[in-house]
N, C-alpha and C positions, 0 to 999 in steps of 0.2 A: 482398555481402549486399544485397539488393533491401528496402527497408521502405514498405510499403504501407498507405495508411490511405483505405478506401472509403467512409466517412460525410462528414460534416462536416470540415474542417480541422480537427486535435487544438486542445483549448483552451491557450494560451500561461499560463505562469507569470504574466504582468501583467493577464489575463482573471482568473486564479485570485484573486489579490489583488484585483481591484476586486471580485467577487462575495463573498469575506471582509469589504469593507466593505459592501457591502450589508448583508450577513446580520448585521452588528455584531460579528463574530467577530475579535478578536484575538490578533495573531500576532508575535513576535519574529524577525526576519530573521538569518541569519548567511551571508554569501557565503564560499564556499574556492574551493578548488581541487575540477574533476569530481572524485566519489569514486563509485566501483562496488561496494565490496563493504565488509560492517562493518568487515573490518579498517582500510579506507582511513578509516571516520568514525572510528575511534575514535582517529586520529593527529591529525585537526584540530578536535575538539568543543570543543576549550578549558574556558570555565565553561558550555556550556550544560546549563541544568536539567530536570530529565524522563527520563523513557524513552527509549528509543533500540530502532530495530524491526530487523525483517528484514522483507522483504514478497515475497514468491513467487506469480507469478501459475504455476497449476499447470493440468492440464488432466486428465482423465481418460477410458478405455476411450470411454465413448460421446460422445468430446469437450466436453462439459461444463465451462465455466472456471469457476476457482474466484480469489482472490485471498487468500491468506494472511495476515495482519499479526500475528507473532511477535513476541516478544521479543529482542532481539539476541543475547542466550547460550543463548536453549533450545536444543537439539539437536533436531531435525527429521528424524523416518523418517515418510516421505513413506508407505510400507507401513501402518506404527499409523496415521496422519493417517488418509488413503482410510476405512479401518476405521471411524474414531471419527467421521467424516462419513457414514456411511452410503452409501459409494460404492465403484467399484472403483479399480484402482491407477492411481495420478496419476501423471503425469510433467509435466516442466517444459516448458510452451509456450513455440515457437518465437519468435524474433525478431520475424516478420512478422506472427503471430498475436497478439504483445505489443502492438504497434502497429495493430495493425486492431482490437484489442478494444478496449485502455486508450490508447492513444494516445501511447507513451512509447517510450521505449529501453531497452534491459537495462540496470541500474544508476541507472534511474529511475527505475522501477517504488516506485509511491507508495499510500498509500488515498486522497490526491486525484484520482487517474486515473480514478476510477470517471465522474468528469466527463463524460469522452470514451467513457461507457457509455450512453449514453441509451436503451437497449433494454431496460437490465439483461440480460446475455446474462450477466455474469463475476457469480459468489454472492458473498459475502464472508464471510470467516471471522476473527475479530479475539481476536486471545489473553485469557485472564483476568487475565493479569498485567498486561498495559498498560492495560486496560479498571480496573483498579484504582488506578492512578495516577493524579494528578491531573492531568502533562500528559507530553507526551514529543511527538517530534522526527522530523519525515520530510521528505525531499524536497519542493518546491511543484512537480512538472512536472519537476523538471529536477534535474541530481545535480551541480551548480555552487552548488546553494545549500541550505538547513536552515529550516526553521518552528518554531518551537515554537508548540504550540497547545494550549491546554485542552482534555482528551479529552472534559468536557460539551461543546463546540466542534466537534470532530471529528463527533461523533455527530449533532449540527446539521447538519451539513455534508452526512455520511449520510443524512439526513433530505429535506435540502435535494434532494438529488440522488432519492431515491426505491429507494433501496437498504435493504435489511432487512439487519441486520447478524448475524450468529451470534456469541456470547461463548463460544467453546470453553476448558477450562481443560488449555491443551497441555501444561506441564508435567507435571498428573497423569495424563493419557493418555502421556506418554513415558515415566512409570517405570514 
């Protein structure tokens, strides 16, 4: 597998954080072991407080990225999704595309990745259930480590970066 990234060099994890202090945004660190998929965080969470996501960069029919940020137990038909976006059927972007877009690896795939968007080319799309919590828990860059961060913070962040956010309520589109 070839990973290719044609912009700027992706922003580092220790970029991400010194821009969290700029921005006054704090963040609780927790270092593990790589973790890929939720089953792997929900072995090493310990006590951390918050939500806890899934995040899917998806792509659709007329290539269009999207970037997901669900809930960790919603179930995800990517068919109803497409639908409830007003799009046609999404399938999961490749490796090289994850990395040329967001600037990550599968299993790292973050809503800090948008960083390494600066075109805004990937939409976002951000569940109603995390969006209602008051903080929860995602990768910084890299799937070695966990943030927790105040989602009024996150949405800073969003902001910071020049991304317009969607607040879909995916749960009630999945029943």
């Amino acid at each position: 597998m070839t990973l290719c990234y044609s912009g700027q060099p992706p922003v580092t994890p220790d970029a991400l954080y010194a821009l969290f202090d700029r921005l006054n945004i704090s963040v609780i660190r927790h270092d593990h072991p790589p973790l890929r998929t939720v089953e792997d965080s929900q072995q090493h969470r310990g006590h951390m407080q918050g939500g806890h996501a899934k995040n899917l960069y998806v792509r659709d029919r007329k290539k269009k990225n999207y970037l997901i940020i669900a809930e960790e137990n919603q179930p995800i038909d990517l068919k109803t999704l497409a639908t409830a976006m007003g799009t046609d059927r999404l399938s999961f972007g490749s490796p090289d595309r994850l990395m040329e877009h967001l600037g990550v690896i599968p299993g790292s795939v973050t809503p800090f990745s948008v960083i390494n968007d600066p075109d805004h080319k990937v939409t976002v799309y951000f569940d109603q259930t995390l969006a209602d919590m008051e903080q929860a828990n995602f990768h910084p860059l890299t799937n070695d480590q966990t943030v927790t961060i105040a989602i009024a913070d996150l949405m800073q962040f969003f902001s910071h970066t020049g991304h317009a956010i969607s607040v879909l309520p995916i749960a009630k589109i999945m029943n």
